[in-house]
C-alpha positions in Angstrom: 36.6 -21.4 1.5 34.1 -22.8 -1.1 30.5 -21.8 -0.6 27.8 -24.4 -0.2 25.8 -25.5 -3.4 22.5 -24.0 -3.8 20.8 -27.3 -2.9 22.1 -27.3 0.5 20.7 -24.3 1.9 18.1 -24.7 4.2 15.9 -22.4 3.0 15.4 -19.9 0.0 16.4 -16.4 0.5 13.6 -14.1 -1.0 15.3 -11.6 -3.5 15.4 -8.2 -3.0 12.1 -5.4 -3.4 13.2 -3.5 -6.3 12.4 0.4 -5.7 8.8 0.1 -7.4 8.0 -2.9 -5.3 9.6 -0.9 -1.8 7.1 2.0 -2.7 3.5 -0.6 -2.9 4.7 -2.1 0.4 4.9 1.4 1.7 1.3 1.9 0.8 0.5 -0.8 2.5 1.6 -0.2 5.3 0.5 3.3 5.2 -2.7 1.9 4.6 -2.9 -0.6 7.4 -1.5 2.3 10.0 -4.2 4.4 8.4 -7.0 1.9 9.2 -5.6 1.4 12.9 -6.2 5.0 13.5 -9.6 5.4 11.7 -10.9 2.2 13.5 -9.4 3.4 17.1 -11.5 4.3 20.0 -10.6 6.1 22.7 -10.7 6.0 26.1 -8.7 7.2 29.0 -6.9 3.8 29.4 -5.6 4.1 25.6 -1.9 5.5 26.2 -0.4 2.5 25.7 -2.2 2.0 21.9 -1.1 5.9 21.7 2.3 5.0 22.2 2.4 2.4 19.4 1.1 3.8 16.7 3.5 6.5 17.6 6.2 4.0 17.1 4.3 3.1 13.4 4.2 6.8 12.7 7.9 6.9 13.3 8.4 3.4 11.1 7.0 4.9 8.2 8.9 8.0 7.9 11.8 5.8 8.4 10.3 3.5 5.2 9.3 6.5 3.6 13.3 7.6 3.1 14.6 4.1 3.2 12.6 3.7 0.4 13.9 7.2 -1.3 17.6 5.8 -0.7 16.7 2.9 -2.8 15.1 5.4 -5.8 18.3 7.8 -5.6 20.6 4.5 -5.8 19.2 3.5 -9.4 21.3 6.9 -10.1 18.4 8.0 -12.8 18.9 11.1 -14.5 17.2 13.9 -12.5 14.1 14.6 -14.5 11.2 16.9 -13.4 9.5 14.1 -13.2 11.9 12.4 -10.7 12.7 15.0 -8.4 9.0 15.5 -7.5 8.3 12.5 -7.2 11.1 12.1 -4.8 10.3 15.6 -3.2 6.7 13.9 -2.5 8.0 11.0 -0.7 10.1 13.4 1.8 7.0 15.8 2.5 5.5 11.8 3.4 8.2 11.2 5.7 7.7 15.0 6.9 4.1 14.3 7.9 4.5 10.8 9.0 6.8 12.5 11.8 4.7 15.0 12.4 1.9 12.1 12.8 4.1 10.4 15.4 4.7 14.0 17.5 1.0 14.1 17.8 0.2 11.1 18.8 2.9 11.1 21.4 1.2 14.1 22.2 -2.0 12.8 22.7 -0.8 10.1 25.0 0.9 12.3 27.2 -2.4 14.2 27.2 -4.2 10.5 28.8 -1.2 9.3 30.9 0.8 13.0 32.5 0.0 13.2 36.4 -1.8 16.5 36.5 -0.2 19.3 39.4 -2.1 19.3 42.2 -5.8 20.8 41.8 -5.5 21.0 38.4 -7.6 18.8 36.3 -6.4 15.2 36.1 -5.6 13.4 33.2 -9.0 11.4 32.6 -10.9 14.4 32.8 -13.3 15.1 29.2 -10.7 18.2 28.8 -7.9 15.3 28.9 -9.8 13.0 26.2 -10.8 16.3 24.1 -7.3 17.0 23.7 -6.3 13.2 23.0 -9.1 13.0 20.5 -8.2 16.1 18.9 -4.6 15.0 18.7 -5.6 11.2 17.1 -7.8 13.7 14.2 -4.9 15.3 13.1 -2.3 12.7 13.1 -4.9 10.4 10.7 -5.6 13.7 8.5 -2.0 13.8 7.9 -1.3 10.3 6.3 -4.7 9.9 5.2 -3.5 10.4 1.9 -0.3 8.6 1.7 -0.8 5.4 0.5 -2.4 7.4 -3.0 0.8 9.6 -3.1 3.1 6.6 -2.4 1.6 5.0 -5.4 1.3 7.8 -7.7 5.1 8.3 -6.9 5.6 4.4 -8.0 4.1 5.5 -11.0 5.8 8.0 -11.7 9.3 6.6 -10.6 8.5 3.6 -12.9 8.2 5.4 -16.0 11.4 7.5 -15.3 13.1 4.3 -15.2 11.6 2.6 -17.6 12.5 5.5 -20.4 16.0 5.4 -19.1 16.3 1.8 -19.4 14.1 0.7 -22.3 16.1 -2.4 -22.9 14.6 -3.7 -19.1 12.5 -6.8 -19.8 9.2 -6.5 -18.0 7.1 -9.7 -17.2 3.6 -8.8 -16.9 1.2 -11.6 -15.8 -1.7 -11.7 -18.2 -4.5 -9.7 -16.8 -7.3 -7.8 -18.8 -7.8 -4.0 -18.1 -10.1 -4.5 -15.1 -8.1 -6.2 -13.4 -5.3 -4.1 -13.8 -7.1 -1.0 -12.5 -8.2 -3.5 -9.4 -4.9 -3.9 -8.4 -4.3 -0.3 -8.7 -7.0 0.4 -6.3 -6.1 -1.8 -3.8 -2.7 -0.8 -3.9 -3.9 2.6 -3.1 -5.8 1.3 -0.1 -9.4 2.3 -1.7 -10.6 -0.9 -1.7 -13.0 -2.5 1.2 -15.3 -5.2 1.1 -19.0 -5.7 3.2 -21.5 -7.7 3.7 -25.7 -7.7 4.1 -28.0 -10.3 4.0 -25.3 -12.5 2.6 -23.9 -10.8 -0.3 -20.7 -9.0 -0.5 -20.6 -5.4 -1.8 -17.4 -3.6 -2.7 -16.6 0.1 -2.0 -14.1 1.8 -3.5 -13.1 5.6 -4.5 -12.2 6.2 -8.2 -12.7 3.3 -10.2 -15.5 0.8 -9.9 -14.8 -2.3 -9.3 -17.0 -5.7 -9.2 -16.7 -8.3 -6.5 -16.2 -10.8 -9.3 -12.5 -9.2 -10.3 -11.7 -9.6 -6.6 -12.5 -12.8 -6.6 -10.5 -13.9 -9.8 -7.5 -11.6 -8.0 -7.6 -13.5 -5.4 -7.6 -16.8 -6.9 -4.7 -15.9 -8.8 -3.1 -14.9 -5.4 -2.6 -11.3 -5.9 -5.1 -9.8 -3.4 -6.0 -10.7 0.0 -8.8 -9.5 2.8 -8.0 -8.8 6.0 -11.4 -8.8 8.0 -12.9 -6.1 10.1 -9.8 -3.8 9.6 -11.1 -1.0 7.5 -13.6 1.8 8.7 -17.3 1.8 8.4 -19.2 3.4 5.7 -21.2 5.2 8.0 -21.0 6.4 11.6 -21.1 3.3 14.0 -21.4 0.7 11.0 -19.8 -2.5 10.6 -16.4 -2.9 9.7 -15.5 -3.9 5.8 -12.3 -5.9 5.0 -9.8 -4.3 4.0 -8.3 -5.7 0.7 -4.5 -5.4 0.1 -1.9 -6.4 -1.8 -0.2 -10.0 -1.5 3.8 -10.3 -2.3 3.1 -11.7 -5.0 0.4 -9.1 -6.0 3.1 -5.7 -5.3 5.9 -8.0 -7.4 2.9 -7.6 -10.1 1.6 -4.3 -9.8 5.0 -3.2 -10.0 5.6 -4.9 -13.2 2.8 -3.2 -15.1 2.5 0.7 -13.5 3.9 3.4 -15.3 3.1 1.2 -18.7 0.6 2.4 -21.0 -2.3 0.2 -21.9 -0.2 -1.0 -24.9 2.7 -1.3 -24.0 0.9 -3.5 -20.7 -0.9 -5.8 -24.0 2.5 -6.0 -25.9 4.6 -6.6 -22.6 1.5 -9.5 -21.7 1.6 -11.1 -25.5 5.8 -11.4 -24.9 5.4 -13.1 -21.8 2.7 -15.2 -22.8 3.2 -15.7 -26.7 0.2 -17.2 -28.6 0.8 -21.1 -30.2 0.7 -20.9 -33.5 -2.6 -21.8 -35.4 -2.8 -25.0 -37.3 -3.7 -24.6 -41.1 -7.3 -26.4 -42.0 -5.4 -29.1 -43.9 -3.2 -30.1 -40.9 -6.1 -30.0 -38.6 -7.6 -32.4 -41.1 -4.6 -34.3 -41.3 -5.1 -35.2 -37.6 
């Protein structure tokens, strides 16, 4: 049997997330689990939330290795460098597990029948425990989507040295930007706004509402409102800014590079035109 010609399928099939790319969408998606759980409020009818992100917790970890599987199938050689970065994602999985456990935990606390005379289930003691549960899940993956990256990072240059023939296409951005991206991939980057103007907050680098803008015209970045959590104790809530697709396939193609090897990798995929000499221009 023949297979069909490429112009009669119905629809594209998107390629395959290489390792680097698997490891941003996991910080993602650590990030947006993170942001359910530091936006979450609780009450005594919230068993059924409980449950779910319980079931996200679980997800992860699952990611988390899937995305070690894909790292150990590039058969690198087994550098320091590469084992902890490896190492690092498992602890991630560890935690993320131990995340789901106690948020299972607190939604047995809100929904278990309580024996007769004891204290029932939407007592305070009941929503202390829950609440107390939901603390230490979030502490646990707080910091994942950082370590997921930092592990991209590393993982990229392992490869990268291994396999320095690779060609890398690296979309022309300037420095700022690239940091940007960075941040946001980390899940540091949120977005407000007071008497109509927009502030960003971030954690390491600074970074100016006008770069997000330009990222986002380019299609790299996008917002997703009301998502993160406040700056301050009952505040509004920012936008989150995350990565698009087309954002990780980027950020993926630049970390682990240095800042030349990001300009020469840029100047190859965009080469200059050559100049005109004075007496052609003039020739014109």
């Amino acid at each position: 049997m023949t297979s069909p010609p490429a112009d009669a399928l119905l629809f594209d099939v998107p390629a395959p997330l290489t390792p680097i790319e698997r490891l941003l969408v996991l910080a993602d998606h650590y990030t947006h689990h993170n942001d359910a759980i530091d936006t979450f409020r609780l009450s005594s009818s919230s068993g059924p939330d409980l449950g779910a992100y319980a079931d996200s917790a679980r997800h992860l970890a699952h990611e988390t290795l899937a995305a070690v599987k894909a790292v150990q199938g590039q058969q690198l050689y087994e550098s320091g460098e590469l084992i902890d970065a490896v190492v690092r994602l498992k602890q991630l999985a560890y935690l993320s597990n131990e995340a789901a456990l106690h948020l299972a935990d607190a939604r047995e606390a809100l929904t278990t029948r309580p024996a007769s005379g004891s204290a029932g289930p939407h007592s305070p003691g009941a929503l202390e425990n829950a609440g107390r549960q939901v603390r230490v899940a979030g502490e646990l993956t707080a910091l994942a989507p950082q370590a997921a990256v930092e592990c991209a990072d590393r993982i990229a240059r392992e490869m990268r040295r291994r396999r320095p023939s690779a060609r890398v296409a690296v979309q022309e951005l300037d420095a700022v930007q690239h940091s940007a991206l960075q941040e946001v991939a980390r899940g540091h980057i949120r977005v407000s706004e007071s008497l109509g103007r927009q502030y960003v907050h971030s954690r390491d680098v600074r970074v100016l509402i006008s770069t997000l803008r330009s990222l986002e015209a380019k299609g790299l970045i996008a917002r997703e409102p009301k998502a993160a959590p406040p700056a301050y104790v009952g505040g509004p809530l920012p936008d989150r800014v995350r990565l698009t697709s087309h954002g990780a396939a980027t950020v993926a193609a630049f970390i682990g590079l240095s800042s030349a090897a990001r300009a020469k990798a840029t100047a190859t995929a965009h080469p200059a035109q050559p100049a005109l000499n004075a007496a052609s221009a003039r020739a014109r």
